[in-house]
C-alpha positions as CSV (number, residue, x, y, z in Angstrom):
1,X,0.0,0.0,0.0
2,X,1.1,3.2,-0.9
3,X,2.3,5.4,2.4
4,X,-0.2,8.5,1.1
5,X,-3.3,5.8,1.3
6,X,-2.0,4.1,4.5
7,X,-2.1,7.7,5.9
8,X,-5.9,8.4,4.8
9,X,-6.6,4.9,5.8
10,X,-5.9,5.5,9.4
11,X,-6.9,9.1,9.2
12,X,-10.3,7.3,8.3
13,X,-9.7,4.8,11.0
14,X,-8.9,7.6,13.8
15,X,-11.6,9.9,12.7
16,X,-13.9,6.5,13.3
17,X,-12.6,6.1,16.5
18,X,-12.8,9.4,17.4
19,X,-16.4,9.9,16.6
20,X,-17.3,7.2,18.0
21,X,-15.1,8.1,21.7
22,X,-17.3,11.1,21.1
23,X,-20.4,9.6,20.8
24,X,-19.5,7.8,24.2
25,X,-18.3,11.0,26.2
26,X,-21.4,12.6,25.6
27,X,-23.6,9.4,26.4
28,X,-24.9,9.6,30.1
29,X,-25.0,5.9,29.9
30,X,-22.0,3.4,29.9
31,X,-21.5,0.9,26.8
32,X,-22.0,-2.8,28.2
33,X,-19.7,-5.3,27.7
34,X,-20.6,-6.9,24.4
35,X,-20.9,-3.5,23.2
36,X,-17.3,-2.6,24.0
37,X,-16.3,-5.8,22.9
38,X,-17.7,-4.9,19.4
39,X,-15.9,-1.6,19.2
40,X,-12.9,-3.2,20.3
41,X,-13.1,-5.5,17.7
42,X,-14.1,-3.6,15.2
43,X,-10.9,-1.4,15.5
44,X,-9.0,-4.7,15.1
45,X,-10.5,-5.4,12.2
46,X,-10.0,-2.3,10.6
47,X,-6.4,-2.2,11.2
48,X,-4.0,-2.3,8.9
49,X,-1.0,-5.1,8.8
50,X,0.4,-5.0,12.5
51,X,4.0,-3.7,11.1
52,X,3.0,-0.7,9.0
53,X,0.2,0.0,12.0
54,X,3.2,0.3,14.0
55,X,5.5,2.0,12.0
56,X,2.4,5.0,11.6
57,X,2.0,5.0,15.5
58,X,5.7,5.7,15.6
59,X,5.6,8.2,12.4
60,X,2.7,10.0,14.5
61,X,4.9,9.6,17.7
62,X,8.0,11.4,16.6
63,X,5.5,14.1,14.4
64,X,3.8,14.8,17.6
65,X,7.5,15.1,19.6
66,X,8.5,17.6,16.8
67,X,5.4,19.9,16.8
68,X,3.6,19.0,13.8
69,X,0.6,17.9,15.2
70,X,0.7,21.8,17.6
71,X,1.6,22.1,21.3
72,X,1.6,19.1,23.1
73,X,1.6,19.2,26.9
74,X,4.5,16.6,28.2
75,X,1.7,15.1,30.3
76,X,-0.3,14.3,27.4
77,X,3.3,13.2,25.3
78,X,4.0,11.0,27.9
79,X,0.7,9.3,27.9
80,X,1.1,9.2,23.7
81,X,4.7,7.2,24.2
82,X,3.2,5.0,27.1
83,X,0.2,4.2,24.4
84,X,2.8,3.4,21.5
85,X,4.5,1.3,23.9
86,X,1.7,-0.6,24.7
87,X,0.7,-0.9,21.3
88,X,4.0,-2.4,20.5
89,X,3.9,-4.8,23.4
90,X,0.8,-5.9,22.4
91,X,1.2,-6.5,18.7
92,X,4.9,-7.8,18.2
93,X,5.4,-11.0,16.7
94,X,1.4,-10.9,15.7
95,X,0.6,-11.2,12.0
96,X,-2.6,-9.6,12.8
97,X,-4.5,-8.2,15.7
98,X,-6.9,-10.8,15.5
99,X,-4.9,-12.7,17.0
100,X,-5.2,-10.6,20.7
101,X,-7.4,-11.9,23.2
102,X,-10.5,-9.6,25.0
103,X,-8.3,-8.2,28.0
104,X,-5.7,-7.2,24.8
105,X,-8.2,-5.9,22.6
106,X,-9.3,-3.9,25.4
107,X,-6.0,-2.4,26.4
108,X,-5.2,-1.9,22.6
109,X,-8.3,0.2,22.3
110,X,-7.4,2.1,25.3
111,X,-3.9,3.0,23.8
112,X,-5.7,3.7,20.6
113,X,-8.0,6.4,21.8
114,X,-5.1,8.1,24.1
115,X,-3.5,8.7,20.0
116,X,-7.4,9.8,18.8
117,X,-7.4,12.0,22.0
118,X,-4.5,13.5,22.2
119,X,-3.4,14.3,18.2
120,X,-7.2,15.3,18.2
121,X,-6.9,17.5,21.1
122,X,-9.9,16.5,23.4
123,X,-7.7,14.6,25.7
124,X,-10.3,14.4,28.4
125,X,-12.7,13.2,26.4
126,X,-10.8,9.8,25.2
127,X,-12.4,7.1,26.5
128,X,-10.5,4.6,29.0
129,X,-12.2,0.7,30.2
130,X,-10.9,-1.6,32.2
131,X,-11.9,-4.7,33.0
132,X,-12.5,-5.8,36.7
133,X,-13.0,-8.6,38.8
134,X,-16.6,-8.0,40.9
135,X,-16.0,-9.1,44.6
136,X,-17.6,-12.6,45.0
137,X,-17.6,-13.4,41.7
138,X,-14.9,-14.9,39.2
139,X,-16.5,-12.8,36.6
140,X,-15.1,-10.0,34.6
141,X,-17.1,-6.8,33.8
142,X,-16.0,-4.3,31.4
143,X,-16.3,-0.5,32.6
144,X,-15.6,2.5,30.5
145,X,-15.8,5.9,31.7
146,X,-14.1,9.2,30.0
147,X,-10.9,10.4,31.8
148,X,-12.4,13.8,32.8
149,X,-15.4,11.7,34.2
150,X,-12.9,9.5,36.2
151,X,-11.1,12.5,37.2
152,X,-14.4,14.4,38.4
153,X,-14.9,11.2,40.5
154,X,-11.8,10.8,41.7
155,X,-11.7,14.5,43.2
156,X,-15.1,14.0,44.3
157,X,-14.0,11.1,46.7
158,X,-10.9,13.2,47.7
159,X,-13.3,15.6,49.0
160,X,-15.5,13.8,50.6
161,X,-12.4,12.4,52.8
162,X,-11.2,15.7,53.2
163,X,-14.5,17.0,54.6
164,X,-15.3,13.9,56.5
165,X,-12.0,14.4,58.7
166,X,-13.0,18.1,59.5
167,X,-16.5,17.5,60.4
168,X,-16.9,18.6,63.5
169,X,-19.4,16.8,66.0
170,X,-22.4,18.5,67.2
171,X,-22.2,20.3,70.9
172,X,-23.2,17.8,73.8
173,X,-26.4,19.5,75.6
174,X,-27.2,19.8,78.8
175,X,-30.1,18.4,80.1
C-alpha cells in the first residue's frame, strides 16, 4: 500500500474512533460489555497489517514530539509514548491483531483512543475501560468511563475524605 493511502486509511480509522469516543463521552449511559467488545473488535479489524500500524504510531509519535501535530503538553506526550509502547507490546510477533485476546483488545483500544485524544486535542474526552473482577464473583465486567469523568470522580472522593475528617461533632447538651 502506498504510504499516502496508509495515511488516509488511518486518518479514516482515527476519525472512526474518534467519533465514536465522542459519541460515548457525551452518552450519560456506559456501553455494556458486548458492546465494548464490538468496538474493540471492530478497531481490530480495521487495522491495517500490525507492522505498518506500527511503524504510523511511531511516524505519529515522533510528528507529535517535533510539533507537527501543535503544542503538546509533556503530560499528554508521555501518555502518547506510554500508548505506543503498549501498542508495541501488544502486537509484536502478531501477524494480525486478531490474533489478541479480549483483555488485549481492550487495552489496545485504550492506547488507541489516548492517540485519537491526544493528536485530536480533546484529551479528556478519550475514553479509557478496564476490565475488573466484581468481589464474589470470578467474573469480569468491562467499565468505561471518560478520563475527565474519572477525574471528576476521583476528586469527588478526595473531598468527601477531606471534609469527613474536618466534620466537626455537634455540641453535647445539657439536660
Amino acid at each position: 500500500m502506498r504510504p499516502s493511502r496508509l495515511l488516509f486509511a488511518l486518518a479514516a480509522a482515527a476519525a472512526f474512533a474518534c467519533a465514536s469516543s465522542s459519541a460515548l463521552a457525551l452518552s450519560t449511559s456506559t456501553p455494556s460489555e458486548d458492546e465494548l467488545a464490538a468496538r474493540a473488535d471492530a478497531l481490530v479489524e480495521e487495522l491495517p497489517p500490525v507492522e505498518a500500524y506500527l511503524r504510523e504510531r511511531s511516524a505519529l509519535l515522533q510528528q507529535a514530539k517535533a510539533g507537527e501535530h501543535g503544542k503538546i503538553r509533556v503530560d499528554e506526550m508521555n501518555r502518547l509514548i506510554v500508548a505506543e509502547r503498549t501498542m508495541a507490546k501488544l502486537l509484536r510477533g502478531r501477524e494480525s491483531a486478531l490474533e489478541l485476546d479480549k483483555n488485549q483488545r481492550v487495552e489496545l483500544f485504550n492506547a488507541q483512543e489516548v492517540f485519537t485524544a491526544v493528536l485530536g486535542g480533546m484529551s479528556g474526552n478519550d475514553l479509557v475501560c478496564e476490565r475488573t473482577q466484581r468481589t464474589g464473583s470470578r467474573l469480569k465486567s468491562t467499565t468505561c468511563k471518560t478520563r475527565w469523568m474519572r477525574d471528576q470522580e476521583r476528586r469527588a472522593a478526595q473531598d468527601d475524605l477531606t471534609h469527613f475528617g474536618k466534620r466537626t461533632p455537634p455540641p453535647i447538651q445539657d439536660k
